[in-house]
GUBA-258186 format. One record per residue: x, y, z of N, C-alpha, C in turn. Coordinates in steps of 0.05 Angstrom, whole numbers, plus 5000, padded with zeros to 4 digits. Each point is the difference from the previous one (the first is absolute). Layout:
BEGIN
XYZXYZXYZ ...
***
This chain:
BEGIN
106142548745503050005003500850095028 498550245016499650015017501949855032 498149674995500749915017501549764996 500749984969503049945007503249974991 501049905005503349984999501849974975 501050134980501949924985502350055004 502749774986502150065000501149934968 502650094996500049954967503250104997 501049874986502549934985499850004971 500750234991499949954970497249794988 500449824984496949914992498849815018 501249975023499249825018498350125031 498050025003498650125013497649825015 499450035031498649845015497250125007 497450025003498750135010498249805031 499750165015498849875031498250125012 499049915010498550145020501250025022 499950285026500550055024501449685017 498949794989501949825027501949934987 499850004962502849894983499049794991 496849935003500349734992498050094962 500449714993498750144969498049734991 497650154996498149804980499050044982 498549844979499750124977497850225006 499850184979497350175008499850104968 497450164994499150014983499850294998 500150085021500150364997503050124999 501849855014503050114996502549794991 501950064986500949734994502849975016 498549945029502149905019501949744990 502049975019501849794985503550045005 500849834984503150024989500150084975 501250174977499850014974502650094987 500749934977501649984989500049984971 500050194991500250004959496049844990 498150145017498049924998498749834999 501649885031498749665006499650015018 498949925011498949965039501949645007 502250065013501449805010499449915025 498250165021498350015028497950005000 497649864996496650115006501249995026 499749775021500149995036502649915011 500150265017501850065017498750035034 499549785008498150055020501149975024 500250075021501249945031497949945016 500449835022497749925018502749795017 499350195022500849835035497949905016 500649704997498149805012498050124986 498849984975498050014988499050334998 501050195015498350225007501650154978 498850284984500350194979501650195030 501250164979502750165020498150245001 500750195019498950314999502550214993 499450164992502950164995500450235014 501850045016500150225017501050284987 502949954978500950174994500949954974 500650144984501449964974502350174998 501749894997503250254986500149974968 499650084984499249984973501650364986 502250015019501550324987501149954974 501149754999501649914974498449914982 501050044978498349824966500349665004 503049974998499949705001500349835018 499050105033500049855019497650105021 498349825019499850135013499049775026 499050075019499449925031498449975000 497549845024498049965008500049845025 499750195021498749835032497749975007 500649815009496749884997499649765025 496650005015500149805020497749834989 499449755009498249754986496850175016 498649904979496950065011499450384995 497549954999499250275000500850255016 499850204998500450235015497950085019 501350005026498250105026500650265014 498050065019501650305001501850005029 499849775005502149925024500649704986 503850134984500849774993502249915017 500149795010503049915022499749704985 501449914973501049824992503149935014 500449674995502650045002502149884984 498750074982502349914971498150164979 502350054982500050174984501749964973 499650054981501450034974501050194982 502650044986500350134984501249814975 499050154978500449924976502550294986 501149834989503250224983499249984981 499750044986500249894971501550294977 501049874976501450144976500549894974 498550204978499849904974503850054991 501249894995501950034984501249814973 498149924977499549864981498249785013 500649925019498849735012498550155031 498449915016499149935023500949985027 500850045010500749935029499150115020 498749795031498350085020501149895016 501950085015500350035032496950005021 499649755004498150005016500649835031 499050185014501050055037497549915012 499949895028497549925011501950055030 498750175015502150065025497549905030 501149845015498850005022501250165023 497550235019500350155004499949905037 498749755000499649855028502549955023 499049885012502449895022501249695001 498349974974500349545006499649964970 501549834988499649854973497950074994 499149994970497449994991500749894968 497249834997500549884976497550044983 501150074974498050104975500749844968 497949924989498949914975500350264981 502150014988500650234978499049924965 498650124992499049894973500250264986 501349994973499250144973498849824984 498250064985498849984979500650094978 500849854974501350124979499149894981 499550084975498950004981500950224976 500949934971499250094971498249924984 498550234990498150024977500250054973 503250035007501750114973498950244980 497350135012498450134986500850344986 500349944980500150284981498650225013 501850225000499350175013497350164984 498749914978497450014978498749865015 499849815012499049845003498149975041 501550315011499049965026497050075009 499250184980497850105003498149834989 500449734978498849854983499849715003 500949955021500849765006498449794976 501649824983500449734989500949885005 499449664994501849715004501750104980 501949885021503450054979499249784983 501950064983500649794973502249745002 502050145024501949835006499649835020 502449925004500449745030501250125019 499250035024501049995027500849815013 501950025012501149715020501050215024 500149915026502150005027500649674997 502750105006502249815014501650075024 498849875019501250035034502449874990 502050155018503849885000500950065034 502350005003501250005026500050265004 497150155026500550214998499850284983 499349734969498750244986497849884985 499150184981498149924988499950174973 498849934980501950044969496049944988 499150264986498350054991500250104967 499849824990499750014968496950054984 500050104971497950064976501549924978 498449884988502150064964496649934991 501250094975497250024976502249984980 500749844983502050034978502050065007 501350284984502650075012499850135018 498250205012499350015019500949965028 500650075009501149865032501350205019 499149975033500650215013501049835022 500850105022500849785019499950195027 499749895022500250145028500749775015 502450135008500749785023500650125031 499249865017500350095035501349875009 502250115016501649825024500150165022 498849785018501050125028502749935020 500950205015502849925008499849845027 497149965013499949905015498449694992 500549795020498649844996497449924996 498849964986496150034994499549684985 496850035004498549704993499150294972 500349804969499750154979497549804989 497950174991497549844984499750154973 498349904979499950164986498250325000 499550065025499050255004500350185018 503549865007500550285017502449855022 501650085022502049885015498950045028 499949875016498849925031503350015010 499350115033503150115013498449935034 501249695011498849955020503250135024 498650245013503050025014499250115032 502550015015500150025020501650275012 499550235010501450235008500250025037 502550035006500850005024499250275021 499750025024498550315004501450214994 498750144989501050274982502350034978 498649714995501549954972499050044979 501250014981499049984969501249754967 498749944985500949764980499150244980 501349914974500350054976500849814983 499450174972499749854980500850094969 501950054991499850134976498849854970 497350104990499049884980500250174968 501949854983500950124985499049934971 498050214988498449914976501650104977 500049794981501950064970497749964980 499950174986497950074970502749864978 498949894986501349864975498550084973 501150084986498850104968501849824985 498949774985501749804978499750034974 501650104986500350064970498849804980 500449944978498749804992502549814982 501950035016502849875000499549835029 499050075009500049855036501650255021 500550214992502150175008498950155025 501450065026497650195015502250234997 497050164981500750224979500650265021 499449955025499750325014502449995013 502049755003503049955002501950104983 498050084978502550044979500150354999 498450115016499350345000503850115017 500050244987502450125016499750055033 497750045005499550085032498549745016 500049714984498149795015502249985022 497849805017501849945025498150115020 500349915028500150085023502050205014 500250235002500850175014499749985036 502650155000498450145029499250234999 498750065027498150215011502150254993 501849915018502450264999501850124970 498449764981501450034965498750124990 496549925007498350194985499950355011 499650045026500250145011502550194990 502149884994502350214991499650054962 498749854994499350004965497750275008 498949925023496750304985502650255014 501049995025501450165017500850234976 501949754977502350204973498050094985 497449864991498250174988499550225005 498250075026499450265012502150194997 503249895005502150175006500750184972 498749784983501550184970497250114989 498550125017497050194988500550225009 499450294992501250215021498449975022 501450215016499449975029497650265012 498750005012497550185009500750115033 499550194998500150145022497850244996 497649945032498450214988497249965032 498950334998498749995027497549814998 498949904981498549834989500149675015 498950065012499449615010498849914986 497949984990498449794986501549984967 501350234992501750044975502449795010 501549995021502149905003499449685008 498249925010499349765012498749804969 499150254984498949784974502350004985 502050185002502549924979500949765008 500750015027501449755006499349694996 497550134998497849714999500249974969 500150184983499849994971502349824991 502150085006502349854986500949765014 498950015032500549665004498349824981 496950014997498349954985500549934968 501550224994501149974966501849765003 502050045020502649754998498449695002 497550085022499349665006498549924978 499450144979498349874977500749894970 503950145010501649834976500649704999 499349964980499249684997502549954969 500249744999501849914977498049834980 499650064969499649924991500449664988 498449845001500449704996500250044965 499350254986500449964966502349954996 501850345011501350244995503249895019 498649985025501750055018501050325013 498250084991500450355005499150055034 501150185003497750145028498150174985 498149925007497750245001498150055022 498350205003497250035012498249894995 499549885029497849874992497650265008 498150014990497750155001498049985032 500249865003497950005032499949775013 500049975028499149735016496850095006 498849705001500249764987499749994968 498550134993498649914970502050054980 501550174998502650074986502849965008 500149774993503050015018501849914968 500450174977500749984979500750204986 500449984979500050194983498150064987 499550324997497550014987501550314985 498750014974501150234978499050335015 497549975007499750275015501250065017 499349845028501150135013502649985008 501849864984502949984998501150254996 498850074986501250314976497750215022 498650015008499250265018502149995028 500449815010501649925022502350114997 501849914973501850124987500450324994 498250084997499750344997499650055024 498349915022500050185027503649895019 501549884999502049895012502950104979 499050104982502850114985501550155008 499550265010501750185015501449925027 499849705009500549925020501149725003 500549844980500749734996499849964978 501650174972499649864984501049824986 500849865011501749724998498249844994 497550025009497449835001498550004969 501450154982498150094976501849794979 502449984998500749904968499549685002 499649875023499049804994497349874997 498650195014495750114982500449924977 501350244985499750074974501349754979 502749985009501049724987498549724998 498549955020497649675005497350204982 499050225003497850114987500749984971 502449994991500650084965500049705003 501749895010500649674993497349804995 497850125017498049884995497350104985 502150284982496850114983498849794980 497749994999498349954982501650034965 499249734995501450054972498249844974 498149875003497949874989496850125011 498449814985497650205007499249635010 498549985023499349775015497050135019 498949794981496050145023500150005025 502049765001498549775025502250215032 502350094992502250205021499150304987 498650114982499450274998502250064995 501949864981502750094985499950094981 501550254994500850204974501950014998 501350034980502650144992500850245015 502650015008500250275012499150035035 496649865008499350085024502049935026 499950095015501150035030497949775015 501549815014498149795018498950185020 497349795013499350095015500649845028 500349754999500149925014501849694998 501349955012501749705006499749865019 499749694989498849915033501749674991 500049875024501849705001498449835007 497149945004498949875016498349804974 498649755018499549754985498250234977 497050055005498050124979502050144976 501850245006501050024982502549804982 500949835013501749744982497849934987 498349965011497649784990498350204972 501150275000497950124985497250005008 498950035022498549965009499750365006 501050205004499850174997502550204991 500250194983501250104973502950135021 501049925012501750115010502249985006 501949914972502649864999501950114979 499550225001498350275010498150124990 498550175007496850094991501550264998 498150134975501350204998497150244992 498149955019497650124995499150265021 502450174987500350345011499950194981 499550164991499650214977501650195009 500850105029501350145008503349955000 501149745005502850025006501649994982 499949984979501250064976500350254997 499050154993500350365007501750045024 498749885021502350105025502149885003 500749864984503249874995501850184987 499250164984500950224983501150215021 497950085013500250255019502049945020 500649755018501449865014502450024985 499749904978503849954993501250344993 498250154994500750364996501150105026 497249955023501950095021501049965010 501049715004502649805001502550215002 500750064965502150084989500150325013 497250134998500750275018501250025027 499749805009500950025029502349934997 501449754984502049855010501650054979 499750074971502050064984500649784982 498449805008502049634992497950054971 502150054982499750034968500449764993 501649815015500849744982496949825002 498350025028497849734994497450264985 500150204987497850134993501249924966 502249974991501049904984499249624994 499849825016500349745004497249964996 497050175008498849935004498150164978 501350174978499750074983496749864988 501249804994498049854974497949895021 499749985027497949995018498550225002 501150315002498650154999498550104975 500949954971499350114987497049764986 499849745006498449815002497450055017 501550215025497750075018497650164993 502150224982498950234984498649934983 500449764980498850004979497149745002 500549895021497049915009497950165014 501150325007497150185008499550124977 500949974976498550114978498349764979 501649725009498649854984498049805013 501649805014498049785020498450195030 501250205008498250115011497450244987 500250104980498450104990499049854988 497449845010498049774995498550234965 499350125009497450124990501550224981 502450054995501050154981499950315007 498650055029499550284996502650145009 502349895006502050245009500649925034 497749885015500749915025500149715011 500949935027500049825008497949865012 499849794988497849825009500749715015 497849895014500849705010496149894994 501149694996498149794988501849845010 499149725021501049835001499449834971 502649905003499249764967499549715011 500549985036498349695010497750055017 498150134993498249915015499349795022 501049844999499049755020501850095029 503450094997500950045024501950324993 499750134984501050204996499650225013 500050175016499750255008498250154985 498850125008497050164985501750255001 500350205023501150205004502850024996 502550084975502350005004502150175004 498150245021500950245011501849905030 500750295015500749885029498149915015 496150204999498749935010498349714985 501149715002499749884982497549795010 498550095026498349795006497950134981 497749695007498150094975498250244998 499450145026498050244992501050265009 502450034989502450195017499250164978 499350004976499250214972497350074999 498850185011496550044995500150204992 496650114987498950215001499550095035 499850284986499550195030497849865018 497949894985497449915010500549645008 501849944991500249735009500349734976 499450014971501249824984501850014995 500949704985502249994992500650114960 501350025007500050074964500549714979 499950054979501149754986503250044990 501049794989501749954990500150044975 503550054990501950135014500250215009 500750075024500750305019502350164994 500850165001502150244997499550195035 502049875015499350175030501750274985 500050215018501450204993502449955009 500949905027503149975002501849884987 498649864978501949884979500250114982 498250194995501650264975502350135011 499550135027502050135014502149835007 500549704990502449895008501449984971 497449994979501349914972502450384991 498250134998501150345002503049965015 499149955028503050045012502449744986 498949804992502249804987500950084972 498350154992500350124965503150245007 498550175017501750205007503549885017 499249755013503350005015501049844972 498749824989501649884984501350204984 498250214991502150144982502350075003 500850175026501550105016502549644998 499149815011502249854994501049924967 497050074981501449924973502750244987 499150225018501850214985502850005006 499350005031503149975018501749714998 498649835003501649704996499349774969 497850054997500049824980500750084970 500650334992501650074981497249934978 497750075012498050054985498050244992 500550274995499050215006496950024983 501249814977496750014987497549865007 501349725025498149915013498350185024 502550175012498950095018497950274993 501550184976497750174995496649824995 500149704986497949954995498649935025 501850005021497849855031499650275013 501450214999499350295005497150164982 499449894985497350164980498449815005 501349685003497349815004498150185041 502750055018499249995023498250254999 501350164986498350305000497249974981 499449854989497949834986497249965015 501749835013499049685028498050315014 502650205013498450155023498150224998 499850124962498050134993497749884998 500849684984497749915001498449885028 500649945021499449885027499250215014 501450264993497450295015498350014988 499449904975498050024991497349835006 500449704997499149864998499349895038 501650085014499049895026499350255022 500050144986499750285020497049955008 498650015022497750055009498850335013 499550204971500350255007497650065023 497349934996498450015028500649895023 502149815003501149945029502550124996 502050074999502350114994502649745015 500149804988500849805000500649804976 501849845009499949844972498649725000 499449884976498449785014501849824995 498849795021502049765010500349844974 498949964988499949784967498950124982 500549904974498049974974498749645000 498350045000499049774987499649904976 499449744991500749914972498450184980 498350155001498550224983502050255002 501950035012501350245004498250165022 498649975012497650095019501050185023 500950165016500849995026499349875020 501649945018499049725022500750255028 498050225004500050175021500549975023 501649855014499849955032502750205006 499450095017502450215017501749785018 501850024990502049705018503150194993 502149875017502250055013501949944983 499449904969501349944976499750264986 499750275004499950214990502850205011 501649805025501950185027502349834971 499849724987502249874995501450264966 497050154992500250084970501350295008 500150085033502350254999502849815002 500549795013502349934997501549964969 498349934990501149924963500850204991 498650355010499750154977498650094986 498649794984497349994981497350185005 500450155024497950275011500450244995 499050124981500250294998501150145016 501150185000500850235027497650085010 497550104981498250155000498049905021 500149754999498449825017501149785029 501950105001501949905016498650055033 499350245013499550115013496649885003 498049924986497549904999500649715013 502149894976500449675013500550055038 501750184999501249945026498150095024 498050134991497950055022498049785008 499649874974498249695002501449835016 502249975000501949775014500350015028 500050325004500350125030496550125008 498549924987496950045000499949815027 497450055010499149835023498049754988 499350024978499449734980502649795001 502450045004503149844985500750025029 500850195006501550035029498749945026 501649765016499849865010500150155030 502150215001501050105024502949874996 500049734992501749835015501450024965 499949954977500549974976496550014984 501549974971497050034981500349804988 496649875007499049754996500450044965 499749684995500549864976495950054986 499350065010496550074994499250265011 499050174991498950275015497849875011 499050085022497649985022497350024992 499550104972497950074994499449854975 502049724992499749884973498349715010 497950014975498449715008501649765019 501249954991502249725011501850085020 499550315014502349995015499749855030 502549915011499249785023503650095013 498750035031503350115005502349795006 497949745011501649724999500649874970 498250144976500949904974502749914987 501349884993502650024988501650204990 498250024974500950224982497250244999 498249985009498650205005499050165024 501250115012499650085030503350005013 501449855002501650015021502950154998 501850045014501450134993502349774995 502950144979501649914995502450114991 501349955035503350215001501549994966 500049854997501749924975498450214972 498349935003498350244981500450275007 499250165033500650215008502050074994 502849835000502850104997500150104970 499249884979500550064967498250225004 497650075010497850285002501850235005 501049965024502350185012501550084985 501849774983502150174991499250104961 497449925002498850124965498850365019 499949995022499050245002502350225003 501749875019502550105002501350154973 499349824984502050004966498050254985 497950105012498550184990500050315021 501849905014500450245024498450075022 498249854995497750035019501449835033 501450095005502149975021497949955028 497750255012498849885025499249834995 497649924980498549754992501349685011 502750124977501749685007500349945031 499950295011501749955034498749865015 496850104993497249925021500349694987 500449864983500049684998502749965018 502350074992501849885018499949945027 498850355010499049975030497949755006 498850064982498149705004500649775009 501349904980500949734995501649975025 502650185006500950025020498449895032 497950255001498549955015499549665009 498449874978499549894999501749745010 502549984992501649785006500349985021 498550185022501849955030498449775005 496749994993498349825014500849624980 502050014985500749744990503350025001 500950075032502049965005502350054987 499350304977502350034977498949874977 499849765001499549834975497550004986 500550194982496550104985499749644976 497150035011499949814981498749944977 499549844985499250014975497750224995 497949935017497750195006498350075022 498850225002498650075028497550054990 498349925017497050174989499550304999 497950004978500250355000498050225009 498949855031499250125021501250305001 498050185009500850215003501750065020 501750225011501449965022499150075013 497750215002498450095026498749815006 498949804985498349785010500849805023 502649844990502049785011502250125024 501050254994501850135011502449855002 500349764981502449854988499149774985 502949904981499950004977498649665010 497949884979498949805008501249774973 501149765018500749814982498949904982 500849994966499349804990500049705004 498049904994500549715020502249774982 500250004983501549784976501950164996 501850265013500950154979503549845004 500949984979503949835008500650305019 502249785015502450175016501049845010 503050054991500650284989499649924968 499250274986500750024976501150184984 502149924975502450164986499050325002 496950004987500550314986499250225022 498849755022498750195023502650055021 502249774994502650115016501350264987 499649934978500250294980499250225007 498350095006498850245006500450185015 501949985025500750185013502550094985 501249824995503350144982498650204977 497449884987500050234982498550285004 499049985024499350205013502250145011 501349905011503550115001499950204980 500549894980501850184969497650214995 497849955005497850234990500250245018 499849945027500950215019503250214991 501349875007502750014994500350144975 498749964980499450104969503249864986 500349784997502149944989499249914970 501650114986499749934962503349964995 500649844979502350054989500350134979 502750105002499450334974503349854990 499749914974503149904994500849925021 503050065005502249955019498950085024 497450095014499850205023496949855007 499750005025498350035009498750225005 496949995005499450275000498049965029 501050135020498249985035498650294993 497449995004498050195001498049825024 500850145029497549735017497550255000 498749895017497350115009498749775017 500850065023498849815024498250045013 496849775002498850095018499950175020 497950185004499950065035500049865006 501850025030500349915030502549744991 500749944976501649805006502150145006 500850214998503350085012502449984975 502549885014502050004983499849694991 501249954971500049804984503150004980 501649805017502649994986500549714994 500150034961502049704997501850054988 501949855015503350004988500849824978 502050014986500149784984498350004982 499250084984498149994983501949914966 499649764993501149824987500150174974 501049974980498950014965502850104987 498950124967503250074986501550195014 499150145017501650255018502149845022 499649754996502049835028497349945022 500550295021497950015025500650245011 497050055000499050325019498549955017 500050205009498550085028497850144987 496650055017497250125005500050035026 499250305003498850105014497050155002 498049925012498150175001497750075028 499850205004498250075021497350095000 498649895005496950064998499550345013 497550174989500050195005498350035026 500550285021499550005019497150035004 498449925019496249955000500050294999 501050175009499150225002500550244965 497850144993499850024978502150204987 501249974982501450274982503449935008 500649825016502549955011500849854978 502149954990502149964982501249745005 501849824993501349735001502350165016 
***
């Protein structure tokens, strides 16, 4: 990702390499994309035949950015004399301002060629490449050129026009031109993505926000965003430089649903650019205290689309929370379960917890009321379709084998669940963070059955079930010779011993003894877990741990941030600080913008944080993470009508003030000041 370029508009997002131009590749899924279609494989530039070099990139903005650039390789004595810049800006559609400036004293004349090409290819489909099923055609026109697929109903469309005069083939537009001395020609080439209903309709016309914008429209749409989040003031640079980056980041990833027509989050560029049940609702909990405007329409598309039949082939139940939504050909085609798949064991529980602290923050009794018979559906599938095995906990079994998800935790790739020594366990699994999510959904639901739903005898029964759940889960997962909990049961009820970073999520729930509160939190902040930088998703010392691993070895802000504030919620106040500082730390070397994941290199080793190589950016929960590092510092809870500010700020960050702090109180102000390096000194 590294080396190169994205820009993105809501679900419409470009990826490039350094000169802007794009081909297919198999390691990253460069391109144009849109509701999980590739409308661009090649986007190629070449003057008089030669590949461009890129001098500079301006890439400050989400949905626009620059590239100068001269023909031919790079020398270390360059005196070209022509040169190029490319404009370009996602705003539903495409558009590239492309410049070719002669820098000479006498005419000069150049052969301008793009190369252009769709593969129409599912965004499933980049790493896997197959013969499509459908038909491709180009059709050259005056100037433009109009690139079609259909397979049935099926059908996508990309069309190019250029504003200047061009010879159009079916693989691209030729620009034979002539520039006067120290002149320059242009060209504005303007690409339109078409999505056709199966009316003939182009369905992404019919959205409240379709259209082409300007620069200066979008720009004032994120501008009012940011404006209505509170405001930060604080001696903290790398704290203040990732806020800013956080909430531009949040605004550029609202996208409009083609179901619904809703705004929602989309989850991550490239691979997630959708909705997905997890991390919608974790995104949602770290961004609440700060935008929660962003929450009742989660929750409203999450109920609208719970699970209400039992289906093998989408991992549908009654009651469950999706996991994921996607628009692209494989899933029309059923070709893979995701229309929507709903093969998560976790987000159903955390839909519960989401809509609780929804209402604590914001007071809005009317959609905790509306969404009633969603939540109580949620509840009653972790005692029945999620308790596979009858014992009282949560379990996952995919029911499709062929394309179903094996793992249906957060850490959901396939060998993210081991023993300490390195197997896998069998099926069905019970991780521990899904007891500690089922506990905390037993316990908020009650709290809403008593107060709003005018059910007191439901709620005492989810109050003895939760106090149930967490006698029995100290029991059964406690690992008293390591003083830890273990990461799973396996289908024998077995313990599945690996020391992993899913033990930081069971202080957030609750579900941890007091007694043992203080053991967890030393393993996490152990030099096995702790990174320097955050604590790896694998301790250092487990068979499978790998610091480039996914889910075993590397670190993951979005994980750190829920660690933080389960430790916080146990008082263990420095603990939480030394991750914040971390993470903090950490963001300066990714420009603010923490991303999905970093490797979990030690920090004395690297002496900065080393990229995951595939990891999305930006992404929702990892834009998340500094805001909720915010509220952990800060110590903000809601107490009824009141907020409650208790901070505790790293050393050395200084003063930490946000104003405006949104919820049922109207808006308050936080203040907090980190304590002085020098010892026994006071706030």
């Amino acid at each position: 990702m590294k080396d190169l370029v994205s820009i993105l508009d809501g679900n419409t997002f470009l990826v490039s390499d350094q000169r802007g131009d794009v081909e297919p590749s198999l390691d990253f899924p460069t391109g144009l994309f849109s509701f999980d279609t590739r409308f661009l494989s090649t986007w190629l530039l070449l003057i008089d035949g030669q590949r461009l070099h890129a001098l500079s990139v301006d890439d400050a903005a989400c949905h626009r950015t620059r590239y100068f650039l001269v023909p031919g390789e790079a020398t270390h004595f360059l005196d070209t004399k022509v040169s190029v810049i490319r404009s370009r800006m996602v705003s539903g559609d495409l558009s590239e301002d492309l410049t070719v400036l002669n820098h000479s004293g006498q005419e000069m004349s150049f052969t301008v060629r793009m190369e252009m090409a769709s593969d129409f290819a599912d965004i499933f489909e980049i790493k896997d490449i197959k013969s499509k099923k459908g038909h491709n055609t180009a059709t050259p026109g005056e100037n433009s050129l109009r690139l079609t697929y259909r397979r049935d109903a099926f059908h996508r469309e990309t069309t190019i026009h250029s504003s200047a005069d061009a010879q159009v083939d079916r693989r691209g537009m030729t620009f034979q031109i002539r520039i006067g001395p120290h002149g320059e020609w242009t060209t504005r080439l303007t690409v339109t993505t078409v999505i056709y209903g199966a009316r003939g309709q182009n369905v992404r016309a019919l959205l409240p926000f379709a259209g082409s914008r300007t620069s200066a429209a979008i720009e004032s749409e994120h501008a009012d965003f940011v404006d209505q989040a509170p405001k930060l003031s604080c001696d903290c640079q790398p704290l203040a430089g990732a806020y800013r980056r956080s909430l531009a980041d949040l605004e550029s990833l609202r996208y409009e649903s083609i179901a619904l027509g809703a705004r929602l989050m989309a989850a991550g560029l490239p691979w997630f650019m959708t909705l997905f049940g997890r991390d919608s609702i974790f995104t949602s909990l770290q961004v609440l205290p700060f935008v929660p405007e962003l929450i009742p329409p989660t929750l409203t598309m999450l109920a609208g689309l719970q699970g209400h039949r039992v289906d093998d082939f989408r991992d549908e139940e009654p009651g469950k929370i999706l996991h994921e939504l996607r628009y692209g050909e494989t899933a029309g085609f059923e070709e893979q379960p995701h229309s929507p798949y709903y093969g998560a064991a976790d987000s159903t529980p955390l839909f519960v917890i989401l809509l609780d602290e929804y209402e604590r923050w914001t007071g809005d009794a009317e959609l905790i009321k509306q969404l009633e018979f969603a939540a109580r559906a949620a509840l009653t599938w972790i005692d029945t379709y999620g308790d596979l095995l009858g014992t009282g906990y949560v379990w996952y079994q995919t029911r499709n084998p062929a394309t179903g998800l094996e793992n249906q935790c957060w850490k959901d790739s396939w060998d993210a669940i081991c023993y300490a020594d390195g197997r896998l366990p069998s099926f069905p699994r019970a991780t521990c963070e899904l007891q500690g999510y089922a506990y905390d959904a037993k316990m908020r639901g009650a709290r809403l059955a008593r107060q709003y739903w005018n059910d007191p005898v439901y709620a005492d029964r989810l109050e003895r079930e939760a106090a149930e759940l967490k006698e029995r889960f100290n029991r059964d997962f406690w690992l008293p010779d390591k003083g830890y909990y273990a990461l799973a049961l396996d289908s024998d009820g077995s313990q599945v011993d690996a020391l992993s970073s899913n033990i930081g999520h069971l202080l957030w729930s609750g579900i941890v003894d007091e007694s043992r509160a203080r053991q967890v939190a030393d393993h996490l902040l152990g030099p096995q877990l702790f990174s320097g930088w955050g604590v790896r998703t694998l301790a250092d010392d487990q068979g499978r741990y790998n610091p480039i691993g996914y889910h075993v070895g590397t670190v993951w802000p979005f994980d750190n941030s829920i660690i933080a504030w389960g430790l916080w919620k146990y008082g263990l106040r420095e603990e939480a600080s030394r991750i914040c500082d971390g993470m903090l730390q950490a963001s300066q070397y990714f420009s603010g913008r923490l991303p999905e994941a970093f490797a979990g290199y030690e920090r004395d080793l690297t002496d900065f944080p080393v990229e995951y190589p595939t990891a999305c950016s930006p992404q929702a929960w990892s834009a998340g993470t500094p805001l909720l590092l915010l509220r952990v510092m800060l110590g903000l809870e809601p107490k009824g009508e009141h907020l409650i500010i208790d901070p505790h700020v790293p050393p050395g960050l200084g003063r930490v003030e946000l104003l405006d702090i949104p919820g049922r109180w109207g808006r308050v102000d936080a203040l907090g000041r980190s304590r002085e390096e020098e010892p026994g000194l006071a706030e």
